[in-house]
Each structure stands twice: as structure tokens, then as C-alpha cells.
Backbone as ProteinMPNN parsed JSONL, in Angstrom:
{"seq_chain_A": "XXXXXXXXXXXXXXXXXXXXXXXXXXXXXXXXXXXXXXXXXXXXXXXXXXXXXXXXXXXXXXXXXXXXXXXXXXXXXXXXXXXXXXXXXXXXXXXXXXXXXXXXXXXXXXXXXXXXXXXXXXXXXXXXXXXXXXXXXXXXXXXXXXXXXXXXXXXXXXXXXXXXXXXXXXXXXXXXX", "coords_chain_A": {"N_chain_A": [[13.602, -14.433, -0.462], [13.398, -14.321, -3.706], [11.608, -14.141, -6.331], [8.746, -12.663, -7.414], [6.771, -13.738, -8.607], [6.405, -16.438, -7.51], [6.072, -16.144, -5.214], [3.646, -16.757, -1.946], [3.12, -15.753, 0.406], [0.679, -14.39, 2.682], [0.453, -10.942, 1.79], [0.84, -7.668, 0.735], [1.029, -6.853, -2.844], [3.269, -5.081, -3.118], [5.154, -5.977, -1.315], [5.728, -8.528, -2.312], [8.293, -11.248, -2.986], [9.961, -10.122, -1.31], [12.387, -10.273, 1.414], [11.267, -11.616, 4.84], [12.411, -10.017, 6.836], [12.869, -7.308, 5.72], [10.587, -6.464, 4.839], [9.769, -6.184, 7.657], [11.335, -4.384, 8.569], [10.407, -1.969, 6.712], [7.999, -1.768, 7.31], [8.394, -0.918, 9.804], [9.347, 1.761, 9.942], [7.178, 3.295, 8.826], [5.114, 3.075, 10.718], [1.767, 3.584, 12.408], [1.616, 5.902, 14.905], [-0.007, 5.669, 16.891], [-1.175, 2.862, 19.901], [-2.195, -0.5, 19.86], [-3.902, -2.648, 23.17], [-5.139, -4.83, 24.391], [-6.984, -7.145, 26.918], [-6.307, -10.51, 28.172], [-7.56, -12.779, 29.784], [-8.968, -14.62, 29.844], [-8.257, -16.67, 27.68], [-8.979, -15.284, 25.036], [-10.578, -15.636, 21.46], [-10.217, -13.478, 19.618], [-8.087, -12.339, 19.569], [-6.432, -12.817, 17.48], [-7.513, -11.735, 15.834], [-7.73, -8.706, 16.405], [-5.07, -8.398, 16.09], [-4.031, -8.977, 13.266], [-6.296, -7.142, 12.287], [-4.327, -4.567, 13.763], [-2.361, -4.749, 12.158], [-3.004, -4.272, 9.708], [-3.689, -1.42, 9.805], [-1.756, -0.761, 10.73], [-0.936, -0.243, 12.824], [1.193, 0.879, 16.042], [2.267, -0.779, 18.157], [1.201, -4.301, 19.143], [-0.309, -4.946, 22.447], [-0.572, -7.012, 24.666], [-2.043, -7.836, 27.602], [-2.282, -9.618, 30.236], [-2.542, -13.621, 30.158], [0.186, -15.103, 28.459], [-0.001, -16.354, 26.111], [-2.346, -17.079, 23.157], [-4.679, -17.39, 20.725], [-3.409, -17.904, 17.619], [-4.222, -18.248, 14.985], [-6.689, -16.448, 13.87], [-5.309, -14.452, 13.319], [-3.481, -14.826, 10.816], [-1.089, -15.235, 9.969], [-0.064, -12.435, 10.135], [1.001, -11.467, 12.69], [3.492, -11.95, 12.368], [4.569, -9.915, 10.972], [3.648, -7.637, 12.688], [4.357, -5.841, 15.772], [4.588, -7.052, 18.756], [3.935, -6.979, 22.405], [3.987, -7.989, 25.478], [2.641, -8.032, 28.235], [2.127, -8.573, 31.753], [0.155, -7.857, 33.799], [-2.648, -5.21, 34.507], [-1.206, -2.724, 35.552], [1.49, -2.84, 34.546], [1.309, -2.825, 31.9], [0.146, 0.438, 32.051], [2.325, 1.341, 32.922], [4.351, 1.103, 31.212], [2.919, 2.558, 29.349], [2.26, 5.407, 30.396], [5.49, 5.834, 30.505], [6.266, 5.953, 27.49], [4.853, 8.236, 27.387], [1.627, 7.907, 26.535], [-1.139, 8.292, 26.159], [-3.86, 6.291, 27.701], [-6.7, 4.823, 26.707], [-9.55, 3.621, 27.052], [-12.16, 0.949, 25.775], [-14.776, 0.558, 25.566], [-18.562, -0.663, 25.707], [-20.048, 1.184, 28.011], [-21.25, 2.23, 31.039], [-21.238, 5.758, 30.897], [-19.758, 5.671, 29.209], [-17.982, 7.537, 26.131], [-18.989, 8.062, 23.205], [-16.796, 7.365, 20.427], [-16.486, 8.329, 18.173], [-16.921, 11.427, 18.701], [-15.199, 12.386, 19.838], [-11.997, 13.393, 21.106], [-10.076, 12.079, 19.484], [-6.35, 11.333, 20.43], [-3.459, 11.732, 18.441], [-0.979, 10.449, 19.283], [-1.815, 7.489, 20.858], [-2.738, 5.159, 23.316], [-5.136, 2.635, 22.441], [-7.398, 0.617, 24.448], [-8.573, -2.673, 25.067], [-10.988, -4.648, 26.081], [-11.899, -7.876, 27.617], [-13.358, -10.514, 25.133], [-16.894, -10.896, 26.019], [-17.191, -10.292, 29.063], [-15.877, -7.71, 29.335], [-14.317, -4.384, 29.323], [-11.557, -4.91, 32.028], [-11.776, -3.936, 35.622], [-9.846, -2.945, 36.775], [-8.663, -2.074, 34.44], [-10.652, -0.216, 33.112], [-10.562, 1.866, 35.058], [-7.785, 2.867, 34.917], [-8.107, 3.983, 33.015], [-7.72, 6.655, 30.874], [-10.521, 8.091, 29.433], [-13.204, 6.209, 28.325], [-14.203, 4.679, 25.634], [-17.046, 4.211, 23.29], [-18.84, 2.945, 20.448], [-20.834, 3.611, 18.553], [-24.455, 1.743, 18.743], [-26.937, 0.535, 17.1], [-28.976, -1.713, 16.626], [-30.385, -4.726, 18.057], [-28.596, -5.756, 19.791], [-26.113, -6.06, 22.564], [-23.583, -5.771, 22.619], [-21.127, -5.453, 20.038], [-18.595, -7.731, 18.639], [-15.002, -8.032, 20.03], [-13.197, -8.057, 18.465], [-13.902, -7.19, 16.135], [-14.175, -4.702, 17.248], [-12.603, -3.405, 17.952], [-10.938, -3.34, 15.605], [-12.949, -1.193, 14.479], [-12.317, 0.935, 15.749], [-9.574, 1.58, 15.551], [-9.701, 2.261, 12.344], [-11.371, 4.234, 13.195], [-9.651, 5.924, 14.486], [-7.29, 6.211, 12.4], [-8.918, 7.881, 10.053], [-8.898, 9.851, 11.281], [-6.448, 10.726, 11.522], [-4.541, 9.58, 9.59]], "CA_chain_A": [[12.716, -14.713, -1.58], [13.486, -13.512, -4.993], [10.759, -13.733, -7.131], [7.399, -12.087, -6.298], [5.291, -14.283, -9.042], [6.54, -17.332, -6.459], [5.506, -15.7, -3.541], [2.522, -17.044, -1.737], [2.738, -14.964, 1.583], [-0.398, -12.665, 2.398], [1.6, -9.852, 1.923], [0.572, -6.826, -0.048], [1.73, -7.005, -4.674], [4.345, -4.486, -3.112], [6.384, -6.8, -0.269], [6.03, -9.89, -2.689], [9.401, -11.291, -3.244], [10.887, -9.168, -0.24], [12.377, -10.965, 2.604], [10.519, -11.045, 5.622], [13.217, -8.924, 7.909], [13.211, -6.287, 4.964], [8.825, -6.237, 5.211], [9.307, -5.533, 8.804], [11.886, -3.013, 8.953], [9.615, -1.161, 5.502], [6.763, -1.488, 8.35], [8.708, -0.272, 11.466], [9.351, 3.22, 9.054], [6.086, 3.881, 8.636], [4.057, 2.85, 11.503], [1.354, 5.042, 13.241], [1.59, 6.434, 16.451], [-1.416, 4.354, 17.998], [-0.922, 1.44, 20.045], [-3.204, -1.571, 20.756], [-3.806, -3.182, 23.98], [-6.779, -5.999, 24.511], [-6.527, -7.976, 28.405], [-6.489, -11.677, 27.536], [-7.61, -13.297, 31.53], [-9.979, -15.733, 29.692], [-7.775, -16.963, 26.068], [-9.712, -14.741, 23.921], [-10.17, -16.011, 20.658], [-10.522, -12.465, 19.28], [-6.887, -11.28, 19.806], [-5.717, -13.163, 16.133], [-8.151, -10.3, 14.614], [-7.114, -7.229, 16.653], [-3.314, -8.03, 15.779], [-4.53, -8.578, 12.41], [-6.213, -5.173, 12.053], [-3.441, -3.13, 13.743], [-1.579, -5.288, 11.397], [-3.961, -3.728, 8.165], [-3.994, -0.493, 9.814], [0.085, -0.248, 10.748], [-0.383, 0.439, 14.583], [2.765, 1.094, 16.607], [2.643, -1.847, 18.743], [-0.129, -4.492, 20.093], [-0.119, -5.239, 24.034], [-1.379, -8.489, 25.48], [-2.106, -7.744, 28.683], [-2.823, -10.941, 30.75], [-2.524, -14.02, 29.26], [1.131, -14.755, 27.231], [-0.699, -17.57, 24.802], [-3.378, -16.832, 22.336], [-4.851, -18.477, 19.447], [-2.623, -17.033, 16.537], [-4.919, -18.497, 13.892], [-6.921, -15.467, 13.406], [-3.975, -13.545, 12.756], [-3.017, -15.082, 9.746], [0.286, -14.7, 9.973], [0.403, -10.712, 10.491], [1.495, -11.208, 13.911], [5.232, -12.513, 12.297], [4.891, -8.956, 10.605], [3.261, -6.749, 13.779], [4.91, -5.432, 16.852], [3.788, -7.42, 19.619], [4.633, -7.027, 23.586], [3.146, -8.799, 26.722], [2.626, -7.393, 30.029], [1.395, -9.715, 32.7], [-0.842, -7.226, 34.657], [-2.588, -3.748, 33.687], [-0.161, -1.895, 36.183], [2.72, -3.183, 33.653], [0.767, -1.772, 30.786], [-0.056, 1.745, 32.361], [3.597, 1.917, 33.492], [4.783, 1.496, 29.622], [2.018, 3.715, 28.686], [3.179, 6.033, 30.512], [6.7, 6.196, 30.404], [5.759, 6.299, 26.295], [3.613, 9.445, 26.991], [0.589, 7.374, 25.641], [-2.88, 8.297, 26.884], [-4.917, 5.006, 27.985], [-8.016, 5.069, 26.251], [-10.45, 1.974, 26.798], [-12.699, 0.74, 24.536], [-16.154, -0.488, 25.883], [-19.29, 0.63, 25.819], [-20.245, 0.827, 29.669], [-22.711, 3.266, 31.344], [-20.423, 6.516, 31.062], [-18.481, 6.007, 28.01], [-18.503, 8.716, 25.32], [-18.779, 7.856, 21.777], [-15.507, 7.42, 20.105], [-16.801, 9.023, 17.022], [-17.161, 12.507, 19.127], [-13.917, 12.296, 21.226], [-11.17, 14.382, 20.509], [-8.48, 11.013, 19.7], [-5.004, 12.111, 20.297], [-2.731, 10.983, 17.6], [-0.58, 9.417, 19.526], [-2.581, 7.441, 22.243], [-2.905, 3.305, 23.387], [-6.479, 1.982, 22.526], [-7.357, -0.451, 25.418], [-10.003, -3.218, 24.813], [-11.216, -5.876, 27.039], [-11.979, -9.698, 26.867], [-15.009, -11.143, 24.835], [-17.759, -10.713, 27.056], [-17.099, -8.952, 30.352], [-15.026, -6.283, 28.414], [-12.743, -4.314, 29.992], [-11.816, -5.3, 33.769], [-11.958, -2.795, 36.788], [-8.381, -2.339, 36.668], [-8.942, -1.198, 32.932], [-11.21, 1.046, 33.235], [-9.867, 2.556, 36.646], [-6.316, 2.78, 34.349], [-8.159, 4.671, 31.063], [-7.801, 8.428, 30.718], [-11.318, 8.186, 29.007], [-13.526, 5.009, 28.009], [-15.036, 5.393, 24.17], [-18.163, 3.454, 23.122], [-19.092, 2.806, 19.606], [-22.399, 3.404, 18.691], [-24.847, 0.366, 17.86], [-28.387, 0.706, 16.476], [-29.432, -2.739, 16.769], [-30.655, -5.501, 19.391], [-27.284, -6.777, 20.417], [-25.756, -5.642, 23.758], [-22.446, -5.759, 22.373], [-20.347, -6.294, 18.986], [-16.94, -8.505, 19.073], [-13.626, -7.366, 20.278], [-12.018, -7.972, 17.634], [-14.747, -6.132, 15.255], [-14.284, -3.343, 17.874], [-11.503, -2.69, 17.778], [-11.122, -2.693, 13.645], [-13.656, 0.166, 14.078], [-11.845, 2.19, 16.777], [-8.106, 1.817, 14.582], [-10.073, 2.821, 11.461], [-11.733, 6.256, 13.591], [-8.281, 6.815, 14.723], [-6.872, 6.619, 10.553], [-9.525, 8.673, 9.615], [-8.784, 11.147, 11.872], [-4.79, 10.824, 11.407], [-3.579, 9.21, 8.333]], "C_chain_A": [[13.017, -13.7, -2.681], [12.292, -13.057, -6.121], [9.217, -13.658, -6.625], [6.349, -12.971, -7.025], [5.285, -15.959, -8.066], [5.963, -17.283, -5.349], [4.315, -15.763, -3.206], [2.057, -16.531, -0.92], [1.523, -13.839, 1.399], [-0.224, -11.619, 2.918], [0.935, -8.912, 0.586], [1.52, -7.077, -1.483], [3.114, -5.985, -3.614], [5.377, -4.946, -2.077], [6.625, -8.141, -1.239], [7.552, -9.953, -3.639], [10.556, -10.667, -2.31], [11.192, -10.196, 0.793], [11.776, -10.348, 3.455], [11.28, -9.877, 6.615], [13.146, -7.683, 7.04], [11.122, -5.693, 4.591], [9.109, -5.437, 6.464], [9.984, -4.509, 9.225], [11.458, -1.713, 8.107], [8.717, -0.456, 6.643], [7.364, -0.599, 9.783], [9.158, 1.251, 10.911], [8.429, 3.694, 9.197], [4.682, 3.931, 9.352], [3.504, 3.876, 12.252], [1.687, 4.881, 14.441], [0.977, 5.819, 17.493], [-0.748, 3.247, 18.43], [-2.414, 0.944, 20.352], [-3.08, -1.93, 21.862], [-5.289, -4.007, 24.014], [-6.425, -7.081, 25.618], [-7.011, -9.267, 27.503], [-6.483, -12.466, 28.567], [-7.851, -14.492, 30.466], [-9.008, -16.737, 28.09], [-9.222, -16.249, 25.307], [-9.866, -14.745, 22.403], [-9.868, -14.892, 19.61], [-8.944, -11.958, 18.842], [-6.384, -11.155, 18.211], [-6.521, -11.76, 15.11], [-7.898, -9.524, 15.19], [-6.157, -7.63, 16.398], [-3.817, -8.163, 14.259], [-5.211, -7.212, 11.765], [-5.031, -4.62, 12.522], [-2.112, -3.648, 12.694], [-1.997, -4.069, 10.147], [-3.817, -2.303, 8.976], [-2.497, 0.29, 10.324], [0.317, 0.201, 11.978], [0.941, -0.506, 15.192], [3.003, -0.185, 16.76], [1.033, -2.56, 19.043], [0.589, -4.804, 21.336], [-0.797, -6.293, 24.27], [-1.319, -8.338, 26.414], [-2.886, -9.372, 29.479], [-1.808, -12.395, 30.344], [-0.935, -14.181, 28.193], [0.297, -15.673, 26.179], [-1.896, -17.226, 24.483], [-3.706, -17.696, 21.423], [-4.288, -17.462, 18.075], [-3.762, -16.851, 15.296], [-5.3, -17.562, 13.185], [-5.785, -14.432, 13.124], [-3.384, -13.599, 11.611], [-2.066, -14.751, 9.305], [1.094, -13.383, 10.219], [1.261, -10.963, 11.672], [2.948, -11.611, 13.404], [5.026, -10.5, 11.601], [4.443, -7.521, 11.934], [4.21, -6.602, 14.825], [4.417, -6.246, 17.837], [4.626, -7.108, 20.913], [3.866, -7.399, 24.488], [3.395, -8.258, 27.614], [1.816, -8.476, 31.385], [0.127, -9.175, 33.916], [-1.403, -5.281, 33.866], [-1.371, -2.394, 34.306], [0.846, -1.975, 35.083], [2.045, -2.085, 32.366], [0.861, -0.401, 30.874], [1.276, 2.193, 32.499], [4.506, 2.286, 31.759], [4.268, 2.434, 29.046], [2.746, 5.14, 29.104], [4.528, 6.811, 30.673], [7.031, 6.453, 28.439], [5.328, 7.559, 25.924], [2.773, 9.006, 25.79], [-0.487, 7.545, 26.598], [-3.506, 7.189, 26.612], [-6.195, 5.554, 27.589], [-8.809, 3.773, 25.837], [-11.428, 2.323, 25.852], [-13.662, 0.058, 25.199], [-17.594, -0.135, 26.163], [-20.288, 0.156, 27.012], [-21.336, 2.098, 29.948], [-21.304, 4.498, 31.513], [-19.84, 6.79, 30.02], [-19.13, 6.89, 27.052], [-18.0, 8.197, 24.173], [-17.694, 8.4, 21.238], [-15.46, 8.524, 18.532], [-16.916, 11.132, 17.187], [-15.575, 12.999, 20.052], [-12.919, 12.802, 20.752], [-9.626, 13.654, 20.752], [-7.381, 11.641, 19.267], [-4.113, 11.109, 18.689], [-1.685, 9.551, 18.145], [-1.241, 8.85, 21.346], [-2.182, 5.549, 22.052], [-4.541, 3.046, 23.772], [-6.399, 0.905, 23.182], [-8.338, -1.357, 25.21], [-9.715, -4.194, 25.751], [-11.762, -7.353, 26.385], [-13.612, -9.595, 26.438], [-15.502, -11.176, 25.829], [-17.863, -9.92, 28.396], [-16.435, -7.951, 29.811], [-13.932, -5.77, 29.153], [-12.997, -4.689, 31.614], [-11.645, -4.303, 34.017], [-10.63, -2.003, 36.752], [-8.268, -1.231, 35.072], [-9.105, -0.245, 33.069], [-10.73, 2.031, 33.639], [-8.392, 3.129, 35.755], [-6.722, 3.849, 33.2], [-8.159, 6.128, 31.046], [-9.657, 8.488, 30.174], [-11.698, 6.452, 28.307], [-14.865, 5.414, 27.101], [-15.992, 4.082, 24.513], [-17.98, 3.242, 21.581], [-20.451, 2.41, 19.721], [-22.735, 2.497, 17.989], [-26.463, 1.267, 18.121], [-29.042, -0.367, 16.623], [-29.965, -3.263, 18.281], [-29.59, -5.596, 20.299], [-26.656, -5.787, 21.444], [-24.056, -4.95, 23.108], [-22.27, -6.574, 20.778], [-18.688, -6.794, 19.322], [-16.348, -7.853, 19.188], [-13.16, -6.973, 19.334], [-12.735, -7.126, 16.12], [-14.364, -4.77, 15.493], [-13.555, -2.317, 17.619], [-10.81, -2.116, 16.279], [-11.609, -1.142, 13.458], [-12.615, 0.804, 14.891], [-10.359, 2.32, 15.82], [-8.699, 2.449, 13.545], [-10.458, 4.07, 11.977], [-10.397, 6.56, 13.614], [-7.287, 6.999, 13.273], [-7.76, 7.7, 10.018], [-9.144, 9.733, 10.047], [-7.653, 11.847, 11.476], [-3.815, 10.543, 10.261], [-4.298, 10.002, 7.275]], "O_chain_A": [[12.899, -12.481, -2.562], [12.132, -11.94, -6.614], [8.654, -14.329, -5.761], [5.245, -13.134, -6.506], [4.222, -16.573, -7.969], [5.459, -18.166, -4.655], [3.55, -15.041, -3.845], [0.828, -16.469, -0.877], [1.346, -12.932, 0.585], [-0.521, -11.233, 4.049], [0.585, -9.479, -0.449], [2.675, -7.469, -1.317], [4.111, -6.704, -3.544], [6.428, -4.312, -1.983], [7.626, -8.819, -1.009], [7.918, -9.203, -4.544], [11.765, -10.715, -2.533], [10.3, -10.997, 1.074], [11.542, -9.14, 3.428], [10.63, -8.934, 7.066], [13.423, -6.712, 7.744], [10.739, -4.605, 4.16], [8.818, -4.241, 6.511], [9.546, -3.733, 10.074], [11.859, -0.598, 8.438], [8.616, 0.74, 6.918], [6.75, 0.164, 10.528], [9.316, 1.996, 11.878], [8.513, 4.769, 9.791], [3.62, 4.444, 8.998], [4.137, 4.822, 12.72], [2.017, 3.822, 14.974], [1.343, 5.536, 18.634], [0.076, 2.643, 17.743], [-3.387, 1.533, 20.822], [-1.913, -1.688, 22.169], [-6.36, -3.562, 23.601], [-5.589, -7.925, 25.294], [-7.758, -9.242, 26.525], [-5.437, -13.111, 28.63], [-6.928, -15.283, 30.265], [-9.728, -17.637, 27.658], [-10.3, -16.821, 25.147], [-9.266, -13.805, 21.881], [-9.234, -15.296, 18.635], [-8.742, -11.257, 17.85], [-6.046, -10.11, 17.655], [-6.163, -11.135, 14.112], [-7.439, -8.826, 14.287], [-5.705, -6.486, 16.356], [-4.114, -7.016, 13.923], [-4.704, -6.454, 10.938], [-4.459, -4.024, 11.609], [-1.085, -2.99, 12.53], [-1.254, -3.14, 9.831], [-3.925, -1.676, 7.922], [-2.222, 1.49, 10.305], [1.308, 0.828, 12.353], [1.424, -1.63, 15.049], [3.678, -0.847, 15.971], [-0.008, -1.915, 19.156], [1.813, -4.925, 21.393], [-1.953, -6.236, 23.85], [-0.192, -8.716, 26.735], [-3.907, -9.947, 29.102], [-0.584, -12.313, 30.242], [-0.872, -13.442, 27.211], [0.108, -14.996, 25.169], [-2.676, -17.019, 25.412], [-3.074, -18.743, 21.283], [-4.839, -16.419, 17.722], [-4.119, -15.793, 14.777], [-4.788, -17.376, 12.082], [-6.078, -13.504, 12.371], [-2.753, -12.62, 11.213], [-1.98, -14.02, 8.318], [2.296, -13.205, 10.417], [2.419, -10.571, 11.53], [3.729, -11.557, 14.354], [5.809, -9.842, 12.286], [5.097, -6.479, 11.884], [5.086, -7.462, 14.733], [3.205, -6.063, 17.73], [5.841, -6.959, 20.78], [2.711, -7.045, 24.251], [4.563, -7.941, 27.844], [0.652, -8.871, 31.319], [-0.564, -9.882, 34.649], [-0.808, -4.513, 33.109], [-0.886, -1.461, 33.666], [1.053, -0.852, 34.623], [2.313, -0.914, 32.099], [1.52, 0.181, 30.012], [1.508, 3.373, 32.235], [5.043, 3.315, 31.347], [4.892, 3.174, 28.286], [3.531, 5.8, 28.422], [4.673, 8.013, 30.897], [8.016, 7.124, 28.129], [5.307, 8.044, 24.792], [2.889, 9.349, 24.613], [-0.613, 6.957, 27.673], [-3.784, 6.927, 25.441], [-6.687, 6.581, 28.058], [-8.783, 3.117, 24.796], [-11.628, 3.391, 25.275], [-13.421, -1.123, 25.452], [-17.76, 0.799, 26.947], [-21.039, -0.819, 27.04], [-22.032, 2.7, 29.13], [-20.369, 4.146, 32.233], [-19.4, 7.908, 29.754], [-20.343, 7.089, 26.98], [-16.816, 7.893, 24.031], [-17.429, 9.596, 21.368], [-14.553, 9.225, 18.083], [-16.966, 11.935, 16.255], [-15.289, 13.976, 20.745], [-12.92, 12.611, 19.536], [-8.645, 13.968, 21.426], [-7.232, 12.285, 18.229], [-4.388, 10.006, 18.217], [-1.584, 8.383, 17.77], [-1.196, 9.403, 22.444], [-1.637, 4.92, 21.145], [-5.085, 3.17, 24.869], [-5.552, 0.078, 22.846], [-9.387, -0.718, 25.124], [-8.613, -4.551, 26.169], [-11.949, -7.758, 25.238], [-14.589, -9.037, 26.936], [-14.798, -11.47, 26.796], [-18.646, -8.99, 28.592], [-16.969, -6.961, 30.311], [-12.926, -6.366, 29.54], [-14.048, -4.757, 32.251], [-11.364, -3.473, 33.153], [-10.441, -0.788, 36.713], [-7.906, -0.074, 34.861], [-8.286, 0.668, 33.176], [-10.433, 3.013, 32.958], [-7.981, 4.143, 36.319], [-5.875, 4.473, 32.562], [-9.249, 6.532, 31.452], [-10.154, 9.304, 30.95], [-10.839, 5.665, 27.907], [-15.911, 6.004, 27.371], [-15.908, 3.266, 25.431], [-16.793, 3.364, 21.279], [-21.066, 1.57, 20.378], [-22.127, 2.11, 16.991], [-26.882, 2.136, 18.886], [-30.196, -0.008, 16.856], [-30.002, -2.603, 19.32], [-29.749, -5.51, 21.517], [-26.703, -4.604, 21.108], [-23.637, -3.8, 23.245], [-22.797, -7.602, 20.353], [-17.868, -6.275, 20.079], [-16.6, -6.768, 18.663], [-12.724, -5.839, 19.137], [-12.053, -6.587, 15.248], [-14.209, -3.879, 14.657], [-13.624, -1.132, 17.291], [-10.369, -1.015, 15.951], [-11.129, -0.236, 12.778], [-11.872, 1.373, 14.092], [-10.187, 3.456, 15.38], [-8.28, 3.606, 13.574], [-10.025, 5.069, 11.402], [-9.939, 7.399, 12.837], [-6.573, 7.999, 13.199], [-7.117, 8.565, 9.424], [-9.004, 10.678, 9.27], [-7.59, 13.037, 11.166], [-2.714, 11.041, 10.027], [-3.884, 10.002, 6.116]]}, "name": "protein", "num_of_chains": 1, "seq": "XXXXXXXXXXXXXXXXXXXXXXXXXXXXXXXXXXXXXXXXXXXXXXXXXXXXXXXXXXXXXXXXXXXXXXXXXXXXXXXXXXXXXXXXXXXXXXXXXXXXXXXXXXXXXXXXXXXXXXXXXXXXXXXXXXXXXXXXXXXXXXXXXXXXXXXXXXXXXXXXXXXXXXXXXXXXXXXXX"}
């Protein structure tokens, strides 16, 4: 693509007109340290917005643990510009994690977990989240160096995954970028 007032992709004024291989090698320069991970047992419709945020927020890689098929939709195309990688069990995950030197750090707020807002996030770590509704599984947990919360004030038991996780990439920018 040559000209950027042509260009319809939702792509930041500064990629328009860029080919897409020359976006993603701009992006693979400058990406943070963080990875995503979010288990996907159930098709979670959620995932298209966590790859979307670590899309908006430039994390390393996401992880699909579970699950290879998702609903892209919410993604809105980021995922052609994001990192993505699939693992078929959390063992697979933990084993990348650690051969990465990436500290597992779930995301759910369970009887135990310590507010993510207080937690002393490494720079480079893999935020873990679990499926809409049951959250993270046993294996998760059991797998996380530490399991953050995000504090709520309201009625609601729980806010979405894919909300969640927005917040937890944004603490970890605040902290790091």
C-alpha cells in the first residue's frame, strides 16, 4: 500500500500506507516484555479483546492455552498484527514460560489473591487469565508464581476477561513503559 489517504486499515495515522509485513516487523522492535496468556476450554468469546489490548498495549506475545479456535471478531483485525502462539495444555505453557524466564502470574480474583495494584510486577513476566466465568482452572492457579486480583467496589462478583485483562496490561505500562 502506497498511499496512506487510501488506507482504510485500523492502523494507527503513522502505519497508514505501510505494508502489513513492514507494521509487524516496526511492532516486533518495540514490543514489551509482558506476555499474555488466557485458557480457552469453553470458546471464550473474550479472547478477540485480550489480543486486541495486548495488541493496543504492544505485549510480547499472546498464549491460547486450550482451545486452537476462537472467535477473532473481537479482535478486529489486531490479531494479523499481534504475536500469537497456542499451547494445548497449561504444562505446555509453564514449560515455554519457563524456558523464557517468564514468571506465571494469574489473574483472578479468588480467596488469596493479592491486589495487582500492590504487587511488585516484574517487567518481564506472562499475565495468565482464565475463561469467562470459572476463571482460571486448578492447573492455572497451581502453575502461577502469584495470583493478582483487581479491586472492584461494586455488586458484581466478577468483571470480564477481556476487561481484565486491559486493566492488568495497562498496571503493567504504568509501571514499565
Amino acid at each position: 500500500m502506497s498511499d496512506p489517504a487510501e488506507d482504510t486499515r485500523n492502523v494507527v495515522d503513522r502505519y497508514k500506507g505501510w505494508a502489513h509485513d513492514a507494521i509487524v516487523a516496526d511492532l516486533d522492535r518495540r514490543r514489551h516484555p509482558f506476555h499474555v496468556a488466557v485458557e480457552n476450554w469453553q470458546h471464550d468469546f473474550n479472547i478477540g479483546s485480550v489480543v486486541r489490548s495486548a495488541n493496543a498495549f504492544l505485549a510480547a506475545e499472546v498464549h491460547i492455552v486450550g482451545r486452537r479456535r476462537w472467535n477473532r471478531r473481537g479482535a478486529m483485525v489486531t490479531d494479523r498484527y499481534q504475536r500469537l502462539r497456542h499451547h494445548a495444555t497449561v504444562d505446555e505453557l509453564v514449560a515455554f514460560a519457563a524456558g523464557a524466564d517468564l514468571p506465571v502470574l494469574g489473574v483472578d480474583n479468588v480467596a488469596g489473591s493479592v491486589p495487582i495494584d500492590g504487587f511488585p510486577l516484574p517487567r518481564r513476566c506472562l499475565l495468565l487469565f482464565g475463561q469467562e466465568g470459572p476463571g482460571l482452572s486448578d492447573d492455572a492457579r497451581a502453575a502461577s508464581q502469584a495470583v493478582l486480583a483487581i479491586r472492584q467496589f461494586g455488586s458484581t462478583r466478577s468483571i470480564n476477561s477481556g476487561a481484565a485483562a486491559a486493566i492488568a496490561m495497562h498496571e503493567w505500562i504504568r509501571r514499565h513503559a
